[in-house]
N, C-alpha and C positions, 0 to 999 in steps of 0.2 A: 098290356098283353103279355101272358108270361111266356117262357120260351119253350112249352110244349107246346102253344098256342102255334107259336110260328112257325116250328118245323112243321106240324101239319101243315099249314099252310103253302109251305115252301116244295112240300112232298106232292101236295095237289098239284100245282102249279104246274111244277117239272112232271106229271102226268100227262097231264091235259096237252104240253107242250108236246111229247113222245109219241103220246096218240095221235094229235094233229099232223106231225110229220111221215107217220106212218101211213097214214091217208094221202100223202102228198101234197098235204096245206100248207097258204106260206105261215108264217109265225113271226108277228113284228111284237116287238119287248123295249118299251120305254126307258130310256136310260135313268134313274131316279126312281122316288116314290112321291113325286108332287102332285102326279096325275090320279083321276079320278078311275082308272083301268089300271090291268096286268097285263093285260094282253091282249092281241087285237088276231084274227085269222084271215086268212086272203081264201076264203075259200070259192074257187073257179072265176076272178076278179072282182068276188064280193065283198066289203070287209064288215066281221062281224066282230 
């Protein structure tokens, strides 16, 4: 993966994350990258 590759990626990410809280979603973020997610949302005790 080259490193334009990633900074998108890492731009989406921290998007998706901004959005979510602005809706007042929780936002849980895995410490590492061993997991098969980025990110998980609590949204109204659901988690997606």
């Amino acid at each position: 993966m080259n490193t334009d590759t990633k900074l998108k990626g890492d731009i989406a990410e921290q998007a998706v994350i901004y959005n979510a809280l602005k809706k007042g979603w929780g936002v849980l973020k895995p410490i590492g990258d061993r997991l098969p997610y980025d990110l998980v949302l609590d949204i109204d005790g659901s988690l997606i």
